[in-house]
Every structure is written in structure tokens, then in C-alpha cells.
PDB file of N, CA, C and O in Angstrom:
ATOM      1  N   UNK A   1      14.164   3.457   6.568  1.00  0.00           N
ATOM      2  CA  UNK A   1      13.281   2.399   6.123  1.00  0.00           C
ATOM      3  C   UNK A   1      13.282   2.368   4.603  1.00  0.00           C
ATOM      4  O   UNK A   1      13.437   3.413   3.971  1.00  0.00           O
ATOM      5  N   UNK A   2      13.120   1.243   4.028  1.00  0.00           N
ATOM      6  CA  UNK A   2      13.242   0.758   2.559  1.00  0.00           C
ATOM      7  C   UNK A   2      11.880   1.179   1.845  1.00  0.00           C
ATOM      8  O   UNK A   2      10.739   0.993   2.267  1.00  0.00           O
ATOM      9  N   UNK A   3      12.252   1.752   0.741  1.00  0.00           N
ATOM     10  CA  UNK A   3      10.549   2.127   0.380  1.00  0.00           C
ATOM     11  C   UNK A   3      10.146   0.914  -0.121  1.00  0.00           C
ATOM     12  O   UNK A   3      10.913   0.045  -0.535  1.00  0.00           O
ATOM     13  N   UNK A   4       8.270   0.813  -0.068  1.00  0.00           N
ATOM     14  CA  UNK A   4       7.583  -0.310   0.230  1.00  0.00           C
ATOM     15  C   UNK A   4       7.099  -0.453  -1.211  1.00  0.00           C
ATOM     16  O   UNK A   4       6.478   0.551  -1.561  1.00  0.00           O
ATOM     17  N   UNK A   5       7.206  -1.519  -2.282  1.00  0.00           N
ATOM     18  CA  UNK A   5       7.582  -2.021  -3.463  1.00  0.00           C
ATOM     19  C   UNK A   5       5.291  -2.646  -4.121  1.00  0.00           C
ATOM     20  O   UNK A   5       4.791  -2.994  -5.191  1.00  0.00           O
ATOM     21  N   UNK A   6       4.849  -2.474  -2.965  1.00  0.00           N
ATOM     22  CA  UNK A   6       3.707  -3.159  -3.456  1.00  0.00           C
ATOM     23  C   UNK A   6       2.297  -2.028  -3.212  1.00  0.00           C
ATOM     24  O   UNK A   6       2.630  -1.173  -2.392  1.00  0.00           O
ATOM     25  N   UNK A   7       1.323  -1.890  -3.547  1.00  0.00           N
ATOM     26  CA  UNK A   7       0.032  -0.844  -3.247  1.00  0.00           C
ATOM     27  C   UNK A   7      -1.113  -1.930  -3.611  1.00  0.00           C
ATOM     28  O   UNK A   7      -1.169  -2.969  -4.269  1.00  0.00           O
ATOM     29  N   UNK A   8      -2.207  -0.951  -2.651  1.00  0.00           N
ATOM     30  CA  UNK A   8      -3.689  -1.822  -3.179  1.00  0.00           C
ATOM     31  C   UNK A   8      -4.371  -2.115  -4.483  1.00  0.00           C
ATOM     32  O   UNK A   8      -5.030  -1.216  -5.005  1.00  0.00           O
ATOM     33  N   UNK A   9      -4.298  -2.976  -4.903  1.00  0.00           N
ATOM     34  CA  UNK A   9      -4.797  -3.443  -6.681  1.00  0.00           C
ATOM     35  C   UNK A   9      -3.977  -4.113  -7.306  1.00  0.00           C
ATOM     36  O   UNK A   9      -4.275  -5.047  -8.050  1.00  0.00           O
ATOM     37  N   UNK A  10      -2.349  -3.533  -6.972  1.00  0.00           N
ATOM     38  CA  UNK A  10      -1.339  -4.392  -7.714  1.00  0.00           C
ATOM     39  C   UNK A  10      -1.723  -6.050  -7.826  1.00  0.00           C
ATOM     40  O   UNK A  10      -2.503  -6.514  -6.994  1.00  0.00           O
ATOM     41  N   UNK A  11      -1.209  -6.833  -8.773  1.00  0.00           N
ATOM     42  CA  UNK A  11      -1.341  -8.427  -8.917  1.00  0.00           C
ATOM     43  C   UNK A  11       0.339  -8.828  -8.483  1.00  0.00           C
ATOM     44  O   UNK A  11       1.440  -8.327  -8.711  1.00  0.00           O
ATOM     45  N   UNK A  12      -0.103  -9.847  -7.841  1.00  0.00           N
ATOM     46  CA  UNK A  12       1.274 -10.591  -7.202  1.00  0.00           C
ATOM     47  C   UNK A  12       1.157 -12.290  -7.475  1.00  0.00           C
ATOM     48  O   UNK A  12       0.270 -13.142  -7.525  1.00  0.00           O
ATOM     49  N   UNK A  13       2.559 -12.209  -7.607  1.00  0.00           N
ATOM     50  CA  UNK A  13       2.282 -13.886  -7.244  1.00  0.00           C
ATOM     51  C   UNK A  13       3.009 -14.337  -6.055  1.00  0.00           C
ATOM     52  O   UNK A  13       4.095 -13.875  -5.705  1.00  0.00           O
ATOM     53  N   UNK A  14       2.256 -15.412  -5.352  1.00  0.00           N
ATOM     54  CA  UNK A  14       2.908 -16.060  -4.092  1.00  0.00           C
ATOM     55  C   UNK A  14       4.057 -16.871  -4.523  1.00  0.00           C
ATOM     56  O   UNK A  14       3.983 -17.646  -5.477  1.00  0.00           O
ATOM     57  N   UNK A  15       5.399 -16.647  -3.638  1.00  0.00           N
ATOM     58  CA  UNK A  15       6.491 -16.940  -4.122  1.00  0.00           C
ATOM     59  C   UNK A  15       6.825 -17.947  -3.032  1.00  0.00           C
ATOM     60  O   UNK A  15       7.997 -18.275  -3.219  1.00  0.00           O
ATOM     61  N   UNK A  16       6.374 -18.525  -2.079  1.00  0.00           N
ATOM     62  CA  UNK A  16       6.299 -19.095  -1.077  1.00  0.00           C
ATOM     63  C   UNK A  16       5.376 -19.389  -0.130  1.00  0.00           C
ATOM     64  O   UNK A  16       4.723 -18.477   0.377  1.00  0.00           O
ATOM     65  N   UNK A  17       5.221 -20.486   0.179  1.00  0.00           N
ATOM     66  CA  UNK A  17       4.478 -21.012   1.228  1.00  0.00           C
ATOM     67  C   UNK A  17       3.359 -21.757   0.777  1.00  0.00           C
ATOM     68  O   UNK A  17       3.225 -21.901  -0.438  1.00  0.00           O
ATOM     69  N   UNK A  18       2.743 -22.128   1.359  1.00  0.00           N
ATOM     70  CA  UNK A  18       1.281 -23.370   0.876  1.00  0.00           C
ATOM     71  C   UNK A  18       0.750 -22.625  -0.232  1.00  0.00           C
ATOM     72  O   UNK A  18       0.069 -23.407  -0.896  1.00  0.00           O
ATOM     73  N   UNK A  19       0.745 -21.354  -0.796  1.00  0.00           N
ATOM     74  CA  UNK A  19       0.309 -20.810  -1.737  1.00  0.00           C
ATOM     75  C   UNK A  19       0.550 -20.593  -3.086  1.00  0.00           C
ATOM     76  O   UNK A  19      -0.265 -20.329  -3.970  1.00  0.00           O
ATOM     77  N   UNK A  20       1.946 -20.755  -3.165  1.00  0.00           N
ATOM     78  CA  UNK A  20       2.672 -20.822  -3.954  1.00  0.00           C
ATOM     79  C   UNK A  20       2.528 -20.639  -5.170  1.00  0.00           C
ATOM     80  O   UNK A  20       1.715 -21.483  -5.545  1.00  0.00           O
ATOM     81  N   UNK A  21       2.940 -19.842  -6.255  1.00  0.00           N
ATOM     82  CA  UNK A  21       2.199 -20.210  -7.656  1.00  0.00           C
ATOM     83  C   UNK A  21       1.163 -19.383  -7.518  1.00  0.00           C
ATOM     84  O   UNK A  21       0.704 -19.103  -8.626  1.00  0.00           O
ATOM     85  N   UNK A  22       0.618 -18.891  -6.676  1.00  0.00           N
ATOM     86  CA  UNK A  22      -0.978 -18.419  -6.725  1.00  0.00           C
ATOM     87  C   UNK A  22      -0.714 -17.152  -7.741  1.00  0.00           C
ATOM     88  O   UNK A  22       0.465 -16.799  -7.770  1.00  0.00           O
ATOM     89  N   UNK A  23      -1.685 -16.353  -8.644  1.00  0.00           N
ATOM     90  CA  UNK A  23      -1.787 -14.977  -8.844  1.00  0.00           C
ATOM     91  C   UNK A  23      -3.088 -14.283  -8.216  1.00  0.00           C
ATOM     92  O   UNK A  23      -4.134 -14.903  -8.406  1.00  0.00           O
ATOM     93  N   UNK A  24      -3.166 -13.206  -7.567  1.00  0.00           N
ATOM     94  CA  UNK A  24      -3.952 -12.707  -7.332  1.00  0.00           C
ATOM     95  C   UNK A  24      -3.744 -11.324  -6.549  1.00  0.00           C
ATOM     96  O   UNK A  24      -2.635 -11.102  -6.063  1.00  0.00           O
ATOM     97  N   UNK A  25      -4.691 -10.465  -6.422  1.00  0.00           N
ATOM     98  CA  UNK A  25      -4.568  -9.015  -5.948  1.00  0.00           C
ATOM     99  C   UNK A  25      -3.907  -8.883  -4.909  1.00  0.00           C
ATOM    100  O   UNK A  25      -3.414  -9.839  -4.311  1.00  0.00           O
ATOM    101  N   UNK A  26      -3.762  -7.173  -4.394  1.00  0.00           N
ATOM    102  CA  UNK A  26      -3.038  -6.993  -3.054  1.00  0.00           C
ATOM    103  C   UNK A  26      -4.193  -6.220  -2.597  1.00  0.00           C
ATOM    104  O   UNK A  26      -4.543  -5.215  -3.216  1.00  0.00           O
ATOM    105  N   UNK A  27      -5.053  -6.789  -1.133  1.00  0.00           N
ATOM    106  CA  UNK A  27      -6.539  -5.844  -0.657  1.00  0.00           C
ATOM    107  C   UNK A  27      -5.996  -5.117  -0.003  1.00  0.00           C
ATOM    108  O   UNK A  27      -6.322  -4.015  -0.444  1.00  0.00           O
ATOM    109  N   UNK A  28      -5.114  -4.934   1.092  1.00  0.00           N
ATOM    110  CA  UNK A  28      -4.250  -3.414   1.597  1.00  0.00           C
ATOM    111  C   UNK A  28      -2.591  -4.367   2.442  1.00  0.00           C
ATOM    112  O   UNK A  28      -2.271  -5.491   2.829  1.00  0.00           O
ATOM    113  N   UNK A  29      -2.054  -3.078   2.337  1.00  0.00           N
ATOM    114  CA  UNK A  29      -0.206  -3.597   2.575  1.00  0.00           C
ATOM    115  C   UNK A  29      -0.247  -2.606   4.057  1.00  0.00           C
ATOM    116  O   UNK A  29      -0.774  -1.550   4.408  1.00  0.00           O
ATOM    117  N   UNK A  30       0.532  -3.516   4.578  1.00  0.00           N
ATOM    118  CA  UNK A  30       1.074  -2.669   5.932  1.00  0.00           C
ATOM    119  C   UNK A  30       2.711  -2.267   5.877  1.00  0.00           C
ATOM    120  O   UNK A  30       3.512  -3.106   6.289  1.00  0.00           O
ATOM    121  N   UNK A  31       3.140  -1.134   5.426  1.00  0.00           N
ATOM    122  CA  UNK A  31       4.612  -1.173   5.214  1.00  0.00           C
ATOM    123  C   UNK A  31       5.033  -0.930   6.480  1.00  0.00           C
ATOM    124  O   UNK A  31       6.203  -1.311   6.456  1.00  0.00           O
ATOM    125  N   UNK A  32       4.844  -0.606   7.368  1.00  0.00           N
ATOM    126  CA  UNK A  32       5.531  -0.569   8.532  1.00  0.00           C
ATOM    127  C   UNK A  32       5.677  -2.259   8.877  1.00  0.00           C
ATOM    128  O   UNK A  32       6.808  -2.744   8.837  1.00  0.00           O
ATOM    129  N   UNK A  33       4.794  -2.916   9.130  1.00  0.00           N
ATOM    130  CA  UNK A  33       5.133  -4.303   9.380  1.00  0.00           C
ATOM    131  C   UNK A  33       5.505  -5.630   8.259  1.00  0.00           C
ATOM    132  O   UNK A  33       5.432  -6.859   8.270  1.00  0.00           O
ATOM    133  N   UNK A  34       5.916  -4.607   7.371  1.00  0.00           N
ATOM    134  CA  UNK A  34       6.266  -5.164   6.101  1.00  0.00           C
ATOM    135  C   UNK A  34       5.581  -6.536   5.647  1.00  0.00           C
ATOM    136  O   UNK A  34       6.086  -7.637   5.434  1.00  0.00           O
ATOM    137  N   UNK A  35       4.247  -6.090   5.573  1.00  0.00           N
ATOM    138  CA  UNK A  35       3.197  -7.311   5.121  1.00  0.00           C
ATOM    139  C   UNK A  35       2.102  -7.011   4.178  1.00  0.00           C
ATOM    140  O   UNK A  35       1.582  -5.896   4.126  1.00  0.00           O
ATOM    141  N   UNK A  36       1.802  -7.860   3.541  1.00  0.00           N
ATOM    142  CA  UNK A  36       0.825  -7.696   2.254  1.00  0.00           C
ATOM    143  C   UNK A  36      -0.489  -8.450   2.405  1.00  0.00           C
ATOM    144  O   UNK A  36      -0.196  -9.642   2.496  1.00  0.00           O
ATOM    145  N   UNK A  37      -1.817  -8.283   2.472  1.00  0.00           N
ATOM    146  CA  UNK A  37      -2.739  -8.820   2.833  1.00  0.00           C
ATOM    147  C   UNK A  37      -3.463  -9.598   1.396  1.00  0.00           C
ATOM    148  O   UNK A  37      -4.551  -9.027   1.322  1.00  0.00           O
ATOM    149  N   UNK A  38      -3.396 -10.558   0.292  1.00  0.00           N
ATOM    150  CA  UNK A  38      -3.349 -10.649  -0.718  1.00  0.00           C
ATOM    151  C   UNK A  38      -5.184 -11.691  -1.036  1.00  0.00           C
ATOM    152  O   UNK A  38      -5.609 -12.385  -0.113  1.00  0.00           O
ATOM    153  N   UNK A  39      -5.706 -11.631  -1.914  1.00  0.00           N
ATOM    154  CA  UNK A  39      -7.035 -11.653  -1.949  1.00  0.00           C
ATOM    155  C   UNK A  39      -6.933 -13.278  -2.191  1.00  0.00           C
ATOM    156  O   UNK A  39      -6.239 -13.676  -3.126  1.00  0.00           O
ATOM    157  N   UNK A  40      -7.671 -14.283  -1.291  1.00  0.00           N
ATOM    158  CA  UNK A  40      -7.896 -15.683  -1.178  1.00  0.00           C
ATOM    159  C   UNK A  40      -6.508 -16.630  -0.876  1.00  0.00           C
ATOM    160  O   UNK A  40      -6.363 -17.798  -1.238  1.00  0.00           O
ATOM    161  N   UNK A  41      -5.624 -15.884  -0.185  1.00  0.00           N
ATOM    162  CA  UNK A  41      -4.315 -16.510   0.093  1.00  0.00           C
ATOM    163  C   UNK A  41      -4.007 -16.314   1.684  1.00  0.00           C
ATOM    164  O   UNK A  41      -4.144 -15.420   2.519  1.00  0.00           O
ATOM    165  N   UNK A  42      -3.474 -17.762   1.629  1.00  0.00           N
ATOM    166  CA  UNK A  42      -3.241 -17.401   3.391  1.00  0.00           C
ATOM    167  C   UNK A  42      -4.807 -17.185   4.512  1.00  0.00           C
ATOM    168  O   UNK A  42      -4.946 -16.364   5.419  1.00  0.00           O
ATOM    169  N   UNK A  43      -5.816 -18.250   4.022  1.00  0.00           N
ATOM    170  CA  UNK A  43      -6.970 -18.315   4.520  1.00  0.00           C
ATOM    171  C   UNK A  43      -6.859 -18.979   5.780  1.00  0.00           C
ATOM    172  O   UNK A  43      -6.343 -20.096   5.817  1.00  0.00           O
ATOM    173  N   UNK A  44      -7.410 -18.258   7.131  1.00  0.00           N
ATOM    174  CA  UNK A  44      -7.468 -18.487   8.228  1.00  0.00           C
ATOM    175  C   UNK A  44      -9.130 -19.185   8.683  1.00  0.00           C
ATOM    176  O   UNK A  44      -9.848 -19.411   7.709  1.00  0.00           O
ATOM    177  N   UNK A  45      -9.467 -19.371   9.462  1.00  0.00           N
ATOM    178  CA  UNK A  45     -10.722 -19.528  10.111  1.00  0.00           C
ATOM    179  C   UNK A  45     -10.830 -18.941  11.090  1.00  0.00           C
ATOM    180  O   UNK A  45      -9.871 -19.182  11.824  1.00  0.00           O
ATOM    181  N   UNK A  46     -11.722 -18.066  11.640  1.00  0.00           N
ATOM    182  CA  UNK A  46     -11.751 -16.941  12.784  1.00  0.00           C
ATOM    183  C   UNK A  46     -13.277 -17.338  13.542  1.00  0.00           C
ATOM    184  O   UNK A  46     -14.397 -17.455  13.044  1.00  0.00           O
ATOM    185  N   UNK A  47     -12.763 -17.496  15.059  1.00  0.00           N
ATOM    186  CA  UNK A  47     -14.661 -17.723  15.778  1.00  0.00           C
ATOM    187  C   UNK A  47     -14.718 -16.167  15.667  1.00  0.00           C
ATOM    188  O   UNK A  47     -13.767 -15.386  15.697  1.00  0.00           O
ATOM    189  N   UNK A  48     -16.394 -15.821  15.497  1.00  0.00           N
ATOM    190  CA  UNK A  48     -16.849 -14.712  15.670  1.00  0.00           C
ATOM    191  C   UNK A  48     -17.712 -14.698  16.756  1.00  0.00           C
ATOM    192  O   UNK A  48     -18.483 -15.640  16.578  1.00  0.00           O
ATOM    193  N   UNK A  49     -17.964 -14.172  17.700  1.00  0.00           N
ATOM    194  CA  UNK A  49     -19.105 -14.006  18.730  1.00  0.00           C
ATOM    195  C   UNK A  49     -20.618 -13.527  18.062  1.00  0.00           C
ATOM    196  O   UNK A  49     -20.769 -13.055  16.935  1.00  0.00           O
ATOM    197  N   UNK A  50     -21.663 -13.776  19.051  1.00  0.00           N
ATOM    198  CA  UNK A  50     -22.636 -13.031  18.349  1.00  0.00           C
ATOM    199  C   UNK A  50     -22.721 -12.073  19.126  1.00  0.00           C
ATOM    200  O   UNK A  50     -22.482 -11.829  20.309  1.00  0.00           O
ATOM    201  N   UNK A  51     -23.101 -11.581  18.257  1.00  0.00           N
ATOM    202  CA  UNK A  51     -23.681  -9.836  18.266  1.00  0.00           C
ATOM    203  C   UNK A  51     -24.656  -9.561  17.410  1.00  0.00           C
ATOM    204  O   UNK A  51     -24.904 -10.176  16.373  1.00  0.00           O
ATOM    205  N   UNK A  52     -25.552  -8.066  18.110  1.00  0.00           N
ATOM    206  CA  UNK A  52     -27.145  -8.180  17.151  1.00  0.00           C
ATOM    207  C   UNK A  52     -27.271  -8.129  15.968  1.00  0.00           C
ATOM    208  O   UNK A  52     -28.349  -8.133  15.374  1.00  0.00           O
ATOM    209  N   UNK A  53     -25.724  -8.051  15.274  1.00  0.00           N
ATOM    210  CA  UNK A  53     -25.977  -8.324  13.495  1.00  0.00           C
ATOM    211  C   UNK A  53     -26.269  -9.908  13.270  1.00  0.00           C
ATOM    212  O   UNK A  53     -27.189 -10.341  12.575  1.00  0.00           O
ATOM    213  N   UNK A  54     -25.430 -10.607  13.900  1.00  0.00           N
ATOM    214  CA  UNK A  54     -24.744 -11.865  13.770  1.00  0.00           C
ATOM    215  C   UNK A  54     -25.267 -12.354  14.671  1.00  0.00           C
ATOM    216  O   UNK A  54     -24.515 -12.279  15.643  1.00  0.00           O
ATOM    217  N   UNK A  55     -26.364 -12.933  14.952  1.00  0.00           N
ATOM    218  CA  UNK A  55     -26.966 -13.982  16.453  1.00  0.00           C
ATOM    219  C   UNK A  55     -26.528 -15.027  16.539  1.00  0.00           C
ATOM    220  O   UNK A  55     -25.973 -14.943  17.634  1.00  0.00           O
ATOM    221  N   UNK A  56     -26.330 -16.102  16.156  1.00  0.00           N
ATOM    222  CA  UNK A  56     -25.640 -17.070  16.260  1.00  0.00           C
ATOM    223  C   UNK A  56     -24.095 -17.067  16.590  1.00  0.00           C
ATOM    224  O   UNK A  56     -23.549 -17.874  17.342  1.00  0.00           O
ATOM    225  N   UNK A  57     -23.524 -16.121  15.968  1.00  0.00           N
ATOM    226  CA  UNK A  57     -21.835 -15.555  15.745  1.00  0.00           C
ATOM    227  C   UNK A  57     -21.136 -17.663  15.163  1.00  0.00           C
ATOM    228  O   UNK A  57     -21.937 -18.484  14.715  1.00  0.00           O
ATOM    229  N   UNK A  58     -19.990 -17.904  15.315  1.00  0.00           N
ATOM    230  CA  UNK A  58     -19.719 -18.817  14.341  1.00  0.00           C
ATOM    231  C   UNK A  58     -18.294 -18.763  14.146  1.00  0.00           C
ATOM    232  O   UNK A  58     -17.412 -18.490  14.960  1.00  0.00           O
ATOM    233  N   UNK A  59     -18.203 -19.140  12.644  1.00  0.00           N
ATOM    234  CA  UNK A  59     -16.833 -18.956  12.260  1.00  0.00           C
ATOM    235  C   UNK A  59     -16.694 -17.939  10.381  1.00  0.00           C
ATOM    236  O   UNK A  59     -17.459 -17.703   9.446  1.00  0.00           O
ATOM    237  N   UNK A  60     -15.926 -17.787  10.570  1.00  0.00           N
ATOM    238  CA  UNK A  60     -15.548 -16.844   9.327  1.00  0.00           C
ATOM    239  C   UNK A  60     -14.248 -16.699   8.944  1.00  0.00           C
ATOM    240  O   UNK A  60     -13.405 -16.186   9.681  1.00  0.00           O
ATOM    241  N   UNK A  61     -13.885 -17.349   7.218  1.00  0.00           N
ATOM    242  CA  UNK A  61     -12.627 -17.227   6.382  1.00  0.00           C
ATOM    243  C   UNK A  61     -12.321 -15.786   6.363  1.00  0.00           C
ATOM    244  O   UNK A  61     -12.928 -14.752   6.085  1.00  0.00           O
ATOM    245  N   UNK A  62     -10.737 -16.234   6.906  1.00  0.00           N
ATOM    246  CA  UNK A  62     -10.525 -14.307   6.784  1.00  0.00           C
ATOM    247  C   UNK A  62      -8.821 -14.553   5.984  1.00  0.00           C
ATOM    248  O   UNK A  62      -8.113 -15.554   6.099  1.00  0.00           O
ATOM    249  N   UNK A  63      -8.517 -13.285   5.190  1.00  0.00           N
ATOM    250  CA  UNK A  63      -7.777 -13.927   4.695  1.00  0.00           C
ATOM    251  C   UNK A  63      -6.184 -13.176   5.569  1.00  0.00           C
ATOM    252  O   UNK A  63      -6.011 -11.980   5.330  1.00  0.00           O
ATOM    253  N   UNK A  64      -5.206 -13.814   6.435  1.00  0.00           N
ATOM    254  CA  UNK A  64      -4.167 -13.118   6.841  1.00  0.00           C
ATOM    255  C   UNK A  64      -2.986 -12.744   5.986  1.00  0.00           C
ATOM    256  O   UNK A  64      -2.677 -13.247   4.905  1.00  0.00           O
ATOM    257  N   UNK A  65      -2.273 -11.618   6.754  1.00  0.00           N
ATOM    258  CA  UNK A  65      -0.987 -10.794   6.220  1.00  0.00           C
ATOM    259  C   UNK A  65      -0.030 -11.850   5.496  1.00  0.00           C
ATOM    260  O   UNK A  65      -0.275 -13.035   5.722  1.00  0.00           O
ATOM    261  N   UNK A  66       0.862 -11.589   4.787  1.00  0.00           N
ATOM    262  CA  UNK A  66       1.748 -11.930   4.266  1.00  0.00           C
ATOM    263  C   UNK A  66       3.174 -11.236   3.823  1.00  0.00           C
ATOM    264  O   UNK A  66       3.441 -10.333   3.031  1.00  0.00           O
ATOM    265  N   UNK A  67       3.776 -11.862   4.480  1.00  0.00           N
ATOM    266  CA  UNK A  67       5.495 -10.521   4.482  1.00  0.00           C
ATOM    267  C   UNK A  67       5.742 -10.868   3.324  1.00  0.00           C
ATOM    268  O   UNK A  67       5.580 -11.893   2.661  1.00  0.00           O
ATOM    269  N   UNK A  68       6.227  -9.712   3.138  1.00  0.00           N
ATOM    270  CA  UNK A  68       6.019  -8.801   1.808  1.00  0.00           C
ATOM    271  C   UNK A  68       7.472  -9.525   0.910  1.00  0.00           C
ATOM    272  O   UNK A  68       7.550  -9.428  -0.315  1.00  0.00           O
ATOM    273  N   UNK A  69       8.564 -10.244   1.764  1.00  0.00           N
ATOM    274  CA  UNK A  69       9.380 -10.675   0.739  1.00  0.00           C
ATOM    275  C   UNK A  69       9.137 -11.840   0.116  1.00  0.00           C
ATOM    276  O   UNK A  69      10.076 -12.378  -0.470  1.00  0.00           O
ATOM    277  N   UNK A  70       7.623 -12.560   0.120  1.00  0.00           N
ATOM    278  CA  UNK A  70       6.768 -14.154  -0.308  1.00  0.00           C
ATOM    279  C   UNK A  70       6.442 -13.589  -1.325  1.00  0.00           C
ATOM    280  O   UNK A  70       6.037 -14.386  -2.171  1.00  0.00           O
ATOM    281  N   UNK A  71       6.433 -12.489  -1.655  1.00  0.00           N
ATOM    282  CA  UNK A  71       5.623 -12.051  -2.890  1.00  0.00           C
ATOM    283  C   UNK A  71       5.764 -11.176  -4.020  1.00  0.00           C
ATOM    284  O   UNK A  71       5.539  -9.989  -3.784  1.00  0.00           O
ATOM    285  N   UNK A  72       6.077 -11.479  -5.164  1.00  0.00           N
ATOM    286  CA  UNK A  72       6.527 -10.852  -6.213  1.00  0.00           C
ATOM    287  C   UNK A  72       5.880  -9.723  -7.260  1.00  0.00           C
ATOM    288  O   UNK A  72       5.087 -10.500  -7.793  1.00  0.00           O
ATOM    289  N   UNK A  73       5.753  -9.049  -7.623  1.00  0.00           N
ATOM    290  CA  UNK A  73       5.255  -7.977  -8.229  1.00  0.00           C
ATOM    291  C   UNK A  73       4.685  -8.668  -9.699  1.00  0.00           C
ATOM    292  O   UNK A  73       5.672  -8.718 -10.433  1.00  0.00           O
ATOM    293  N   UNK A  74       3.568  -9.182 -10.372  1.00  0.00           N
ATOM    294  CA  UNK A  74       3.098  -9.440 -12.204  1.00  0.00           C
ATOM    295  C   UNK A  74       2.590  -8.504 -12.658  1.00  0.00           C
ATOM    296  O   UNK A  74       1.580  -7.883 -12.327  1.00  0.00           O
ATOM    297  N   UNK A  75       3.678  -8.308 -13.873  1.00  0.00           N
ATOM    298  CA  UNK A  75       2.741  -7.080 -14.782  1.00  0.00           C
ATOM    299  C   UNK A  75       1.788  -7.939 -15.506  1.00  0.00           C
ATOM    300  O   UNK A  75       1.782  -9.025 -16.085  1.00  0.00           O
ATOM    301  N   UNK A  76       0.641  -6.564 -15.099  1.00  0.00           N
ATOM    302  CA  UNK A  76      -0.884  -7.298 -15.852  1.00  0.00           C
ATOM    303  C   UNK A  76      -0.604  -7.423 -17.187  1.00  0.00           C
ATOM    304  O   UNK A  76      -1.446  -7.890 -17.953  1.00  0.00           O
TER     305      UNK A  76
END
């Protein structure tokens, strides 16, 4: 396996996809599934059930993975 080029904090920019252009952090990387989870990119909408935190339950922005070759390494 290829060693994994990105860690939590690094700044990236999106090199592809609806995001494109973006700069912003890396919140945690999965190198085994060679994906980068990157902070306000790649925003999903998720139903949540309720539960006794959450009574109503609803929906909630979550932000999904991103393979790791969309995304480029910026020195701060």
C-alpha cells in the first residue's frame, strides 16, 4: 500500500468536483479507503431519528468522504 500523503489539520484544496477551488481543512482521513473527510465540502443531508437527546429527530448537514486523489495538499 502507498503511503497516505494527507493527516488531520492539514489545508487542502478541492481539485475536483462541485467543490472545486474550495480551501479548507482535513477533519479525519481514512487511508485504507483512501478518502479524506474535508471541513464544509461535499455536504450531504442525513434523516436523523429521534431519540431522547433529539425528540423530534429531522435532518442534519453532514459533511461526506472524499478520495483522496480530488485533493491537493496548500502550504499554509
Amino acid at each position: 500500500m502507498a503511503k497516505f500523503n494527507y493527516k488531520k489539520g492539514d489545508t487542502v484544496e478541492i481539485i475536483a468536483g462541485d467543490d472545486r477551488g474550495t480551501k479548507a481543512t482535513v477533519l479525519a482521513v481514512m487511508p485504507k479507503k483512501n478518502k479524506v473527510i474535508v471541513e464544509g465540502c461535499k455536504i450531504a443531508k442525513k434523516a436523523i431519528k429521534p431519540t431522547e437527546e433529539n425528540k423530534n429527530g429531522g435532518h442534519v448537514n453532514k459533511e461526506m468522504p472524499i478520495d483522496a486523489s480530488n485533493v491537493r495538499k496548500v502550504e499554509a
